[in-house]
ROPA-366537 format. One record per residue (C-alpha): residue in one letter; x, y, z. Coordinates in pm, whole numbers, plus 50000, padded with zeros to 5 digits. Example, Ala and Ser with C-alpha at 12.3 -4.5 7.8 and 13.67 -1.06 7.14 Angstrom:
<recs>
a512304955050780
s513674989450714
</recs>
This chain:
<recs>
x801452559232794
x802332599332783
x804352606333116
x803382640533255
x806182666833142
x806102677233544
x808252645233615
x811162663833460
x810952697033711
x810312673834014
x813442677034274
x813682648634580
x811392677234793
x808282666334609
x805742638334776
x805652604334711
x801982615734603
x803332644334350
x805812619134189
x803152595134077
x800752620134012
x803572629433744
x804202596033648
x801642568933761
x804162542133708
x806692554933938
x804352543234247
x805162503534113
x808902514334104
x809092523734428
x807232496134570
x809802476334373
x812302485734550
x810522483434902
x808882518434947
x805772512135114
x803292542534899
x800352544235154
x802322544135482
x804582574035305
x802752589735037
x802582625535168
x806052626235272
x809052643335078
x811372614034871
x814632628435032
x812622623835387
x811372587935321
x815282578035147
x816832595335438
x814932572235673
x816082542835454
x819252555935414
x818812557535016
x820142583834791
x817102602734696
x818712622134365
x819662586134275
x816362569234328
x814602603434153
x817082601033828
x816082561733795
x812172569933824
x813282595033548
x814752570733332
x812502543733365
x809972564833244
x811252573032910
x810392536732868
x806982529933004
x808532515833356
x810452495933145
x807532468433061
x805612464132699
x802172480232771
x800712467532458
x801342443032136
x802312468731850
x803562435831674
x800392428831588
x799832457031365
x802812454731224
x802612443030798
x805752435230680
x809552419530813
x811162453130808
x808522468831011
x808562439931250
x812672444531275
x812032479231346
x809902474231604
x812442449631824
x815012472931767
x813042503731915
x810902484932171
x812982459132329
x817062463132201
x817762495532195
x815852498332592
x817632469832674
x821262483232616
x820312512632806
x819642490133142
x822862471933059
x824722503933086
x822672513333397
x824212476433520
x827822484933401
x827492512533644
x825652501033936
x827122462533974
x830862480834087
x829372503034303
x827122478834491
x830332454434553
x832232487234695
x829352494334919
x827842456034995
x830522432934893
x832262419735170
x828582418335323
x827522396835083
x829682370134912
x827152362134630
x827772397034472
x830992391334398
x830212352634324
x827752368734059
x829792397233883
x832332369233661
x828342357233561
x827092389433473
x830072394433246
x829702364933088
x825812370932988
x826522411332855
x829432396132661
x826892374732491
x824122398432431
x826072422632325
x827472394932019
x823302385832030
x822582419431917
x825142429431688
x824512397831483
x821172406931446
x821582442831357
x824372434531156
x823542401330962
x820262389531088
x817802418431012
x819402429530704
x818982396930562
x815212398730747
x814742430330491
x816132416230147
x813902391330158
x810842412430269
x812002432729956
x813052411029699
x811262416129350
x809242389729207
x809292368429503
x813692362029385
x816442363229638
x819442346329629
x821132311029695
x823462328129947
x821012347230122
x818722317730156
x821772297830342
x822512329030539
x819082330130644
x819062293830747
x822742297530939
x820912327431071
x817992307931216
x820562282031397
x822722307131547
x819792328831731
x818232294331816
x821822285731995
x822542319132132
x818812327432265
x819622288332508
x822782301532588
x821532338032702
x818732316032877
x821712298233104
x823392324133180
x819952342433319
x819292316433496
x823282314233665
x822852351033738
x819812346733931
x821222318634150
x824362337534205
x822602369734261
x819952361834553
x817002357334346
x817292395034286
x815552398234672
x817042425534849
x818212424835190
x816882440235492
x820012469135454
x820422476135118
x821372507334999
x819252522934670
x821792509734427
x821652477034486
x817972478634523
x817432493634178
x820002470734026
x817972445034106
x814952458133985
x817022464933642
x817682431733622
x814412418133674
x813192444333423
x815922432733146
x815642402133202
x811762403033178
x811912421032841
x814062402732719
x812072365832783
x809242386932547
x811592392432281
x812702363932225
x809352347132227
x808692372131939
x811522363131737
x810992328931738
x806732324231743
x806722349731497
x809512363931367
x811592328931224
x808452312831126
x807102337330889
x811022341130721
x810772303530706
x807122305630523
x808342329730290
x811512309030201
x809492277630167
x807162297429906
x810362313229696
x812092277229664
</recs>
């Protein structure tokens, strides 16, 4: 999906109706975070926040971002096309890691400022920050040891010679296989934990913008990242396996 360059110039004084003419997408993120499109689609976005009591520039700069990355979802299956390991490394790098950091850093920034505004309102936002912690602690270790150990090892064997690689690659690769196995269950819990602790991710009657689009951002993250890893290990792990299998 090409997003209209006119998203970029837009200021909270254009429409609901010019922002998704811009960006088609945008429509689904504001109905994410409870803007009802038909009932305000020819009004302003600093009229319909004001109304809601929303920060409109905020709101605007999150469409904005969100549309660098196609709303955030995985419109279609490059991985299909994709021939070798490297490629297929590549691909979860671009498409789902490198996206995903970005909404942890949007999370880093909002999940303060929500328990400033909302926290002694609601209990389970403070209840969910130690959580949240917890589970960026982890990815962040999940992705360095892939971009670190995991995917180089992912490309020597895609490129070894004459179908060789070596006896210490081959174990690395198998360690490899058990440690995103483990960590993948243990990134699974603590998604799960957050979700208890953080209402489901529904927002309340009151909320302000932030919290609203933190939630969204975590549905989106933790959406993406549910597709990854069922890349990694349906495709991913098997076909490193296959290929070990053949070279032993």
């Amino acid at each position: 999906m090409k997003t209209d360059s006119s998203l970029k110039q837009l200021t909270p004084e254009a429409t609901i109706s010019q922002i998704i003419s811009a960006d088609k997408p945008a429509g689904e993120l504001l109905a994410s975070i409870g803007l009802s499109i038909p009932k305000h689609e020819h009004e302003t976005l600093r009229s319909v926040c004001q109304q809601q009591k929303w920060s409109g520039k905020e709101v605007l700069k999150w469409i904005k971002r969100r549309a660098k990355f196609t709303n955030g979802k995985i419109e279609s299956d490059e991985s299909q096309e994709l021939s070798t390991l490297t490629e297929f490394t590549v691909y979860l790098e671009t498409q789902f890691i490198s996206p995903n950091q970005t909404l942890l850093e949007e999370l880093d920034q909002s999940i303060p400022r929500v328990h400033k505004v909302h926290g002694n309102q609601y209990t389970w936002l403070k209840n969910m920050q130690g959580y949240y912690h917890k589970f960026k602690e982890a990815l962040d270790r999940y992705y360095q040891f892939e971009q670190e150990t995991f995917f180089p090892l992912a490309g020597r064997l895609s490129g070894s010679k004459n179908g060789r690689i070596n006896h210490g690659d081959i174990q690395k690769l198998e360690k490899a296989f058990r440690v995103i196995e483990r960590d993948q269950e243990q990134l699974q819990q603590h998604m799960i934990s957050i979700r208890e602790k953080g209402n489901n991710f529904e927002n309340p009657g009151n909320a302000c913008s932030t919290l609203r689009i933190q939630n969204r951002n975590f549905t989106l993250l933790f959406s993406r990242l549910e597709v990854q890893f069922t890349k990694e290990t349906d495709w991913l792990i098997p076909h490193l396996q296959q290929q070990l299998t053949a070279r032993h």
